[in-house]
Backbone and ligand atoms as CSV (ligand in chain L), in Angstrom:
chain,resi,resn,atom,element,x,y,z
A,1,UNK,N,N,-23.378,2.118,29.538
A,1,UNK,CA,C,-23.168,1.808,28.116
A,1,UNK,C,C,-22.880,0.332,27.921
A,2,UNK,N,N,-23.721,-0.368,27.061
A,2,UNK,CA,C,-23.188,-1.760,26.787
A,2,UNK,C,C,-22.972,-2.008,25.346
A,3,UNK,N,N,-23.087,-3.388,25.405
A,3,UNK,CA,C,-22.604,-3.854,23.529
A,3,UNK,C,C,-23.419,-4.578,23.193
A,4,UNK,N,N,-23.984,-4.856,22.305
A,4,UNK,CA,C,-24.696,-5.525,21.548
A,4,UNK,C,C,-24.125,-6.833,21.339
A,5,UNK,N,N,-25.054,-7.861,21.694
A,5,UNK,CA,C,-24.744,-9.361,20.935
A,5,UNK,C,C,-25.536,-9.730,20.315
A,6,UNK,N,N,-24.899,-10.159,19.199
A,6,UNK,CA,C,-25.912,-10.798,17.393
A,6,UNK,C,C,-26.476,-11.666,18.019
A,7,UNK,N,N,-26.273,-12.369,18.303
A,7,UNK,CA,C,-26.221,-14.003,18.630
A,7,UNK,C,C,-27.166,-13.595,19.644
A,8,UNK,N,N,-27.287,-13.184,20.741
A,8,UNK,CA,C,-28.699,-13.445,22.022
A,8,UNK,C,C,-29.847,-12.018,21.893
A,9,UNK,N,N,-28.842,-10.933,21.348
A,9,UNK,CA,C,-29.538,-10.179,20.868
A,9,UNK,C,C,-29.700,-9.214,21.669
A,10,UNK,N,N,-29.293,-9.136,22.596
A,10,UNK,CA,C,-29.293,-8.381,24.412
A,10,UNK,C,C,-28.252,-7.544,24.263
A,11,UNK,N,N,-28.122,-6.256,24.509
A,11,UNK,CA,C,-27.134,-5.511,25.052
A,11,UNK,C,C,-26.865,-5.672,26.470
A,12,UNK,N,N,-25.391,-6.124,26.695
A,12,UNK,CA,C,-24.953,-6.408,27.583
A,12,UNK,C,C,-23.954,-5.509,28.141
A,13,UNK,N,N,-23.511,-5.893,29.595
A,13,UNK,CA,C,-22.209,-4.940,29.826
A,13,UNK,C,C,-20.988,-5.151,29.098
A,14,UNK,N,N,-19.780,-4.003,28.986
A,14,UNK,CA,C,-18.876,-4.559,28.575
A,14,UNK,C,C,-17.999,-5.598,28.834
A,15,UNK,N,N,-18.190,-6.069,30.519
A,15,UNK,CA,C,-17.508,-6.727,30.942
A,15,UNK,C,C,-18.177,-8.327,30.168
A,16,UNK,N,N,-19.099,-8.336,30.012
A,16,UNK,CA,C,-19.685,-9.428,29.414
A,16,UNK,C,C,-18.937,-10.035,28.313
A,17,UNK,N,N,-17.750,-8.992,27.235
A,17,UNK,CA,C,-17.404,-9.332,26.353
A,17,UNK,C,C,-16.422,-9.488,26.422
A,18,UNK,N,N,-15.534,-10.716,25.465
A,18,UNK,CA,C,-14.047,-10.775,25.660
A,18,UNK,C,C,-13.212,-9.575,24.295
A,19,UNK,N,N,-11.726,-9.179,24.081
A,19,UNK,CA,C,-11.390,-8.543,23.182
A,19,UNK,C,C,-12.182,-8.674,21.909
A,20,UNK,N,N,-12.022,-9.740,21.767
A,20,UNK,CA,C,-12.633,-10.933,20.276
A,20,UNK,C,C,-13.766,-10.729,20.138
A,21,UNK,N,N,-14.650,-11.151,21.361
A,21,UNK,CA,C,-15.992,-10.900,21.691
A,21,UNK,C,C,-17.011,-9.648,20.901
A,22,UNK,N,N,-15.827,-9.058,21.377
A,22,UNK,CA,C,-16.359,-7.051,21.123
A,22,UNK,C,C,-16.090,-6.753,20.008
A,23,UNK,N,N,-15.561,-7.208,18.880
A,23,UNK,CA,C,-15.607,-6.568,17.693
A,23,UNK,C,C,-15.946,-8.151,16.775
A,24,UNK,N,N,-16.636,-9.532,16.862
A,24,UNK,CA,C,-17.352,-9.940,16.167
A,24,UNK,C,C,-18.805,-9.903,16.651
A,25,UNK,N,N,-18.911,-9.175,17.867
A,25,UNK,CA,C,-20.672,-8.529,18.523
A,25,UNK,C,C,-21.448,-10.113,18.830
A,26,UNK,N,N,-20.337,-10.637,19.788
A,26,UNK,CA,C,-21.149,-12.452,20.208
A,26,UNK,C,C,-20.323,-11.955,22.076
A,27,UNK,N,N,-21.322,-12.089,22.980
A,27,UNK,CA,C,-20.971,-12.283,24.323
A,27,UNK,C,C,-20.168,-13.185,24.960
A,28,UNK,N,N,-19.967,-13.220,25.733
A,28,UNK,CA,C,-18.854,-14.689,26.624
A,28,UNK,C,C,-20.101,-15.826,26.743
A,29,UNK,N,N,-20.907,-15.262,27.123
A,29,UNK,CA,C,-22.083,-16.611,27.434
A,29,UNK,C,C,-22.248,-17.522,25.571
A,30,UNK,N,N,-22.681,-16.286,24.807
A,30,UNK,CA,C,-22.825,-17.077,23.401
A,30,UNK,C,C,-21.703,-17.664,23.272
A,31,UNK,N,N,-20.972,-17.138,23.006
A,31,UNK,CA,C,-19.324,-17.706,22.815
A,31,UNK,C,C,-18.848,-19.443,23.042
A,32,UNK,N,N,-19.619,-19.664,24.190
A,32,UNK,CA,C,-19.359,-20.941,24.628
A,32,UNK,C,C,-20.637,-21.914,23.725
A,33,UNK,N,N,-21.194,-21.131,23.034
A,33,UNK,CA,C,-22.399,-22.389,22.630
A,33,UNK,C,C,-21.509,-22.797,21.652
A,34,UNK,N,N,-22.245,-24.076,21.104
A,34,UNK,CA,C,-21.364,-25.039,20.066
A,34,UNK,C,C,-21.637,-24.340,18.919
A,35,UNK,N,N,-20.757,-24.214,17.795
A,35,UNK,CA,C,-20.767,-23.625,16.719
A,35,UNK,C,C,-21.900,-23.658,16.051
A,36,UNK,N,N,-22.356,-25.237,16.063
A,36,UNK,CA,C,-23.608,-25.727,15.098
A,36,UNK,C,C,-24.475,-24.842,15.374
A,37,UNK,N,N,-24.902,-24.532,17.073
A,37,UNK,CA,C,-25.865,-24.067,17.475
A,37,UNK,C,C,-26.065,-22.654,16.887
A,38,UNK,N,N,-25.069,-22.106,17.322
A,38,UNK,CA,C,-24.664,-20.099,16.872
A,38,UNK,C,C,-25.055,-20.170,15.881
A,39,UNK,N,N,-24.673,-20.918,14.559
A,39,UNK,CA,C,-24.134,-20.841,13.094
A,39,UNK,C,C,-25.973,-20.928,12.757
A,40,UNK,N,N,-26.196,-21.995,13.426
A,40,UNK,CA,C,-28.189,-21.862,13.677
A,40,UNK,C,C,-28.883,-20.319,13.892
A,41,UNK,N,N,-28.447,-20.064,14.724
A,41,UNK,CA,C,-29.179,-18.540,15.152
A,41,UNK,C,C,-28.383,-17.842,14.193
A,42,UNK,N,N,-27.479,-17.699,13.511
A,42,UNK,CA,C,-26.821,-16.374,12.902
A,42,UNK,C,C,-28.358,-16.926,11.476
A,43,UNK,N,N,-28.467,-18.243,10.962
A,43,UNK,CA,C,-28.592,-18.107,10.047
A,43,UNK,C,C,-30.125,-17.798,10.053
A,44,UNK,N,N,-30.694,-17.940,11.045
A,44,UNK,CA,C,-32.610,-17.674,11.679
A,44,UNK,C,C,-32.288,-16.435,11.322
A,45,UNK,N,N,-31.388,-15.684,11.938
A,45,UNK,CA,C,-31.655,-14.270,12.235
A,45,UNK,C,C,-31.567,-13.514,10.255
A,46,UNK,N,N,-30.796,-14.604,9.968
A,46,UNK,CA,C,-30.626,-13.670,8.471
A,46,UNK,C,C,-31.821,-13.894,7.770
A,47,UNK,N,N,-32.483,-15.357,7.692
A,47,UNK,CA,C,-33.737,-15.725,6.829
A,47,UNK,C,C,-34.678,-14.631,7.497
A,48,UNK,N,N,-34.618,-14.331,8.937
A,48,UNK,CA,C,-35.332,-13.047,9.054
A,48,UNK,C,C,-35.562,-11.918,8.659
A,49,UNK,N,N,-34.247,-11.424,8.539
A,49,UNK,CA,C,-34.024,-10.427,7.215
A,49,UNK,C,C,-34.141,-10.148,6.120
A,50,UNK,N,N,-34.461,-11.559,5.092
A,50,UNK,CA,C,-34.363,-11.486,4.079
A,50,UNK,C,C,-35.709,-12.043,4.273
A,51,UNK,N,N,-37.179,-12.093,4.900
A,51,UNK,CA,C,-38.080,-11.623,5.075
A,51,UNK,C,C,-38.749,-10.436,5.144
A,52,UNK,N,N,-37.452,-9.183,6.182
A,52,UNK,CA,C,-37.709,-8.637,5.998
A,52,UNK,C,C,-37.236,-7.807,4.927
A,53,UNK,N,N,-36.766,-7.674,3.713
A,53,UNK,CA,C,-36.417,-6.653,2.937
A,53,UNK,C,C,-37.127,-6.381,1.840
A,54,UNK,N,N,-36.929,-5.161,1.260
A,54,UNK,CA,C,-37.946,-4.905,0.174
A,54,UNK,C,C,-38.474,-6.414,-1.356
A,55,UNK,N,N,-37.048,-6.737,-0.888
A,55,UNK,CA,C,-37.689,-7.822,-2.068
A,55,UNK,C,C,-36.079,-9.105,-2.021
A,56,UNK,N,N,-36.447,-9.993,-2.273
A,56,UNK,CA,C,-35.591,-11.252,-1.800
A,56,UNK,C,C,-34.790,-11.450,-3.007
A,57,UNK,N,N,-33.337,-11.465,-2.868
A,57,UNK,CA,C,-32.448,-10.848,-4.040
A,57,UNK,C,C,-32.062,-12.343,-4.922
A,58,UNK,N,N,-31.557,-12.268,-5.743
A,58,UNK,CA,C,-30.656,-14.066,-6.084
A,58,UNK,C,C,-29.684,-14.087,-5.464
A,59,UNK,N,N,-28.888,-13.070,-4.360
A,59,UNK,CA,C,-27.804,-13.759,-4.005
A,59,UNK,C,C,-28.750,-14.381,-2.715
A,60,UNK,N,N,-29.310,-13.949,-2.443
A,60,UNK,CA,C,-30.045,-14.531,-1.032
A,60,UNK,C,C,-30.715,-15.666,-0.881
A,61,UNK,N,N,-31.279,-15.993,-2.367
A,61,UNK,CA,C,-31.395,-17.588,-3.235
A,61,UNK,C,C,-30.508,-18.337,-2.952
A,62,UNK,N,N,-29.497,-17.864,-3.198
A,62,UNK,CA,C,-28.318,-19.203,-3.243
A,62,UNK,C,C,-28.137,-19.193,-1.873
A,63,UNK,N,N,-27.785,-18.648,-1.000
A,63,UNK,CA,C,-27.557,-18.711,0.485
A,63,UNK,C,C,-28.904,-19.561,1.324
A,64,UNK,N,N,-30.130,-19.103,0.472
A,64,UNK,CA,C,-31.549,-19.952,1.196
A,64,UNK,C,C,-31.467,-21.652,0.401
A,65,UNK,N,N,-31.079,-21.755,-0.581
A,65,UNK,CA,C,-31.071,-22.824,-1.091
A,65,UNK,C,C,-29.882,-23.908,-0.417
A,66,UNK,N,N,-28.602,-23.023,0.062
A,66,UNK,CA,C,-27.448,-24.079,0.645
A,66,UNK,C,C,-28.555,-24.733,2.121
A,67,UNK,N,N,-29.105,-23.222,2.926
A,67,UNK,CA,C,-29.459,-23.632,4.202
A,67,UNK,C,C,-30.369,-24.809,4.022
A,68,UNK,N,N,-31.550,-24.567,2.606
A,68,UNK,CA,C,-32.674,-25.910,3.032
A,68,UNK,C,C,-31.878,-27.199,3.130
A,69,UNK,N,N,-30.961,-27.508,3.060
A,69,UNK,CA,C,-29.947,-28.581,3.115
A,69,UNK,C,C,-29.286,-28.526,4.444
A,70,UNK,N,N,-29.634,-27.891,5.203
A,70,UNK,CA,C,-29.170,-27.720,6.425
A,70,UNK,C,C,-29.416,-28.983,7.637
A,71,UNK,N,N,-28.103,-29.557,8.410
A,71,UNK,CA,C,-28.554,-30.403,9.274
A,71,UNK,C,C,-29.478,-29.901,10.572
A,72,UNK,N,N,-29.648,-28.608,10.427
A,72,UNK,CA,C,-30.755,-28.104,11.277
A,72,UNK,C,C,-32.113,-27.931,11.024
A,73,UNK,N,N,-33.026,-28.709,11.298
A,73,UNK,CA,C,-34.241,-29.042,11.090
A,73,UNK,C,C,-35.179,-28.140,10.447
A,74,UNK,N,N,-34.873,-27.017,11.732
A,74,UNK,CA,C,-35.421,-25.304,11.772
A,74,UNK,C,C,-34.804,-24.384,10.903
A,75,UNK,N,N,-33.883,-24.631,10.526
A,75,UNK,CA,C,-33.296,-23.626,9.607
A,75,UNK,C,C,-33.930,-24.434,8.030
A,76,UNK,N,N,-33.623,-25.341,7.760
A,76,UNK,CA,C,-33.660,-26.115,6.710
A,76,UNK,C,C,-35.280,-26.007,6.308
A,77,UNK,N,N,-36.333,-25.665,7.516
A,77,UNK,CA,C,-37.727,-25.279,6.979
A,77,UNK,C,C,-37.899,-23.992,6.890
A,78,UNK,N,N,-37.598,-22.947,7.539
A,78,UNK,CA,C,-37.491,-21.607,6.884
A,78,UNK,C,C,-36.929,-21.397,5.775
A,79,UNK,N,N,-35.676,-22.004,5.334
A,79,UNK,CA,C,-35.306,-21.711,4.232
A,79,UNK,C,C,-35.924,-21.856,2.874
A,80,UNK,N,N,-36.519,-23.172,3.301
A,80,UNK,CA,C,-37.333,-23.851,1.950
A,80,UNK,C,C,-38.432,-22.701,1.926
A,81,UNK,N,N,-39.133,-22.330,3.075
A,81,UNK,CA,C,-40.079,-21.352,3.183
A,81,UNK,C,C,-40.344,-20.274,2.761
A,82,UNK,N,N,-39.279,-20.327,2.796
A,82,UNK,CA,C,-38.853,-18.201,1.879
A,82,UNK,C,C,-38.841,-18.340,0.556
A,83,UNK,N,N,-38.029,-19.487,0.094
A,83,UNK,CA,C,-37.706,-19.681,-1.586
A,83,UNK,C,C,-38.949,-20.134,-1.814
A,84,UNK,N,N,-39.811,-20.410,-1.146
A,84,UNK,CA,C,-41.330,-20.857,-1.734
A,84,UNK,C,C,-41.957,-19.903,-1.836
A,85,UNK,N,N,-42.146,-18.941,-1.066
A,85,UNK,CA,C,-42.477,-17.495,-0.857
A,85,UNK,C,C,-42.009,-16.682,-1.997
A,86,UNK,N,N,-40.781,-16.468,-1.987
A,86,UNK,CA,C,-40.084,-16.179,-3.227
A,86,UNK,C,C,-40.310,-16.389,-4.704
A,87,UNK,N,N,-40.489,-17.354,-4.594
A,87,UNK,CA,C,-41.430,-17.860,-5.985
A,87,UNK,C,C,-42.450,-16.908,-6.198
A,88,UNK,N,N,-42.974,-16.678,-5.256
A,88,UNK,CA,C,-44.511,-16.503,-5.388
A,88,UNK,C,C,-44.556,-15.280,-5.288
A,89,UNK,N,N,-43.729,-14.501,-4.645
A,89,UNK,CA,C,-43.675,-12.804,-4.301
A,89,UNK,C,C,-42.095,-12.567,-3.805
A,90,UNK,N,N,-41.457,-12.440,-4.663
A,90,UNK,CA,C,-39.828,-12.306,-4.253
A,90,UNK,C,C,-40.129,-10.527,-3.797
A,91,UNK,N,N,-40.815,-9.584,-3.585
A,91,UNK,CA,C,-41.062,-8.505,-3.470
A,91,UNK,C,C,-41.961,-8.628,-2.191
A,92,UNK,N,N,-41.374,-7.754,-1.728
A,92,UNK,CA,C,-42.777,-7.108,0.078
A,92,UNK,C,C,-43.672,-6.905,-0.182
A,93,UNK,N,N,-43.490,-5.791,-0.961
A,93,UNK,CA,C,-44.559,-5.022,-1.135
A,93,UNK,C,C,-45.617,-5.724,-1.338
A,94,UNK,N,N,-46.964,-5.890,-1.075
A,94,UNK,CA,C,-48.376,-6.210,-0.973
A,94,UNK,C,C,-48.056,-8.209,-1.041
A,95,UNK,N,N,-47.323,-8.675,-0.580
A,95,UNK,CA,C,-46.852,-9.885,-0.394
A,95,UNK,C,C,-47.884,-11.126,-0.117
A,96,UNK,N,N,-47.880,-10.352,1.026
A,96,UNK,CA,C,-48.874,-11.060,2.032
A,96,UNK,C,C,-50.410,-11.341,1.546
A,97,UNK,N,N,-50.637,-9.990,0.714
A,97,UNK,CA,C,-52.178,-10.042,0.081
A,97,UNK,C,C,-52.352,-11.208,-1.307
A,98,UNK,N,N,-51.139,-11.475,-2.060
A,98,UNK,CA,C,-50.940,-11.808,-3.002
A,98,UNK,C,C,-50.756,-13.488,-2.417
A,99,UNK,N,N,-50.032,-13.588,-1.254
A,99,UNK,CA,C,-50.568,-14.899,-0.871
A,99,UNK,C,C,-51.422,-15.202,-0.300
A,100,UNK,N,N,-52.130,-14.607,0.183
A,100,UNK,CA,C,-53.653,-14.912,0.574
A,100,UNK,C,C,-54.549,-15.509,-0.474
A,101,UNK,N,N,-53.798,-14.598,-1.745
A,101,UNK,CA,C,-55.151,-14.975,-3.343
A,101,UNK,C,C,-54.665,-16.345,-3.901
A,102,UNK,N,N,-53.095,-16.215,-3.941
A,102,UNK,CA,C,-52.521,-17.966,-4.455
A,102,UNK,C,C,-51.983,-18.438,-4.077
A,103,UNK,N,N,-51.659,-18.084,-2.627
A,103,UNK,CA,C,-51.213,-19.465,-1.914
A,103,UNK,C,C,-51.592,-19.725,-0.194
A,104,UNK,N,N,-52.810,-19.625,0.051
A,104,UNK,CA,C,-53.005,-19.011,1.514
A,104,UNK,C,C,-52.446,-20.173,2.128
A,105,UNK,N,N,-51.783,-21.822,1.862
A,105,UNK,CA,C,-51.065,-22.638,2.418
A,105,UNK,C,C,-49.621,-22.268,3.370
A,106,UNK,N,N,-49.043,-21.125,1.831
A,106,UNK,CA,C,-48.033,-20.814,2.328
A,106,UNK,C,C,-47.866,-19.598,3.506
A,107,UNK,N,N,-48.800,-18.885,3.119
A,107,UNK,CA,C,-49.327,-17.763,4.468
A,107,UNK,C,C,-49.602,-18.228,5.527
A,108,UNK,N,N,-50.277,-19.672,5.764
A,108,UNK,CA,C,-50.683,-20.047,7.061
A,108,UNK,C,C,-48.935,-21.039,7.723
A,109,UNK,N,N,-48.188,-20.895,7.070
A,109,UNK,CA,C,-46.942,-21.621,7.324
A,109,UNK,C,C,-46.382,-20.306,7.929
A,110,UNK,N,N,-46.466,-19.462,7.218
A,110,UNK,CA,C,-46.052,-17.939,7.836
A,110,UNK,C,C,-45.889,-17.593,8.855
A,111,UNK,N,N,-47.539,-17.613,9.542
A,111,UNK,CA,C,-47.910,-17.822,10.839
A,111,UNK,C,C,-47.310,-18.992,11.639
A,112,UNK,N,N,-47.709,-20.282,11.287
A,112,UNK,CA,C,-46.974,-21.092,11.995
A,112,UNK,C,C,-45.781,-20.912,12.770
A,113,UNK,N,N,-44.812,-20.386,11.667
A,113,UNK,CA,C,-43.672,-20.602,11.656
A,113,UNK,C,C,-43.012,-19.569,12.698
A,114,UNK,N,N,-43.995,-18.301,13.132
A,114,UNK,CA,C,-43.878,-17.163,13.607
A,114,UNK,C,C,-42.945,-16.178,12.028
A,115,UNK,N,N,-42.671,-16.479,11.160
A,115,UNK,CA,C,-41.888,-15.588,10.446
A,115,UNK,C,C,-43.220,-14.590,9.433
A,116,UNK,N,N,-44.108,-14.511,9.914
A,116,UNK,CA,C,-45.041,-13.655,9.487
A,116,UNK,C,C,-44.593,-11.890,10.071
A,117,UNK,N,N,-43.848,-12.243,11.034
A,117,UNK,CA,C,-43.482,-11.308,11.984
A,117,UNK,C,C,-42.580,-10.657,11.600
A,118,UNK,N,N,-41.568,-11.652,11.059
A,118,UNK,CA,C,-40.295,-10.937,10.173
A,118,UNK,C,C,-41.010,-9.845,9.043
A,119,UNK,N,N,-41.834,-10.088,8.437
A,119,UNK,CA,C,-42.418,-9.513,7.099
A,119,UNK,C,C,-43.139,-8.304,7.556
A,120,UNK,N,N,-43.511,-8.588,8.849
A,120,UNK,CA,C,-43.923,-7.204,9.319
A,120,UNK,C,C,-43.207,-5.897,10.058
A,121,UNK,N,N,-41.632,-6.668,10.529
A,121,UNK,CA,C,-40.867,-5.974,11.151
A,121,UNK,C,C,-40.109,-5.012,10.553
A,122,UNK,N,N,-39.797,-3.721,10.871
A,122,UNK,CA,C,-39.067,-2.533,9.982
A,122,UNK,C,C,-38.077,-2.234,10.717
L,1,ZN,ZN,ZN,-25.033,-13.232,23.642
């Protein structure tokens, strides 16, 4: 039986985790990365999410709009990415087809970006 870490994403052993460790779901190895870095992956992993969900909410606006301001390069272009997306299809449903017809720029950023993947993931 192991535990789940947000942060690397691996179920690990328990021994892997400290008290602390085990009930915010981040390993001893993550643990030691620099905040900036983590605070990076927590926030990839959420723009992932909010790729994948039925439809991209306004609170999730304001949270994508702080990140495009982000001193992280990679976060700060997904973010802009989604709210551009958003614009254009704040809804899943048939998303992808709808940017193909008006914005196939932003679809091929999709790909780029690998977050085409998010939109496909359930
Ligand atoms: Zn980890």
């Amino acid at each position: 039986m192991g535990h789940y870490c947000r942060i690397c994403g691996r179920t690990r052993p328990n021994e892997r985790f400290s008290g602390k460790g085990h009930k915010t779901h981040v390993c001893k190895e993550c643990a030691r990365l620099p905040k900036e870095q983590r605070l990076a992956i927590e926030r990839m992993e959420d723009i992932w999410g909010f790729m994948n969900q039925s439809h991209i909410s306004k609170k999730n606006l304001t949270a994508l709009r702080e990140w495009a301001e982000s001193d992280d390069a990679e976060v700060a272009k997904l973010a802009r990415l989604v709210i551009e997306v958003s614009e254009v299809k704040p809804h899943k449903r048939r998303r992808l087809q709808v940017l193909s017809e008006k914005r196939p720029d932003l679809l091929e950023r999709l790909e780029e970006t690998g977050l085409i993947d998010a939109h496909h993931r359930f």
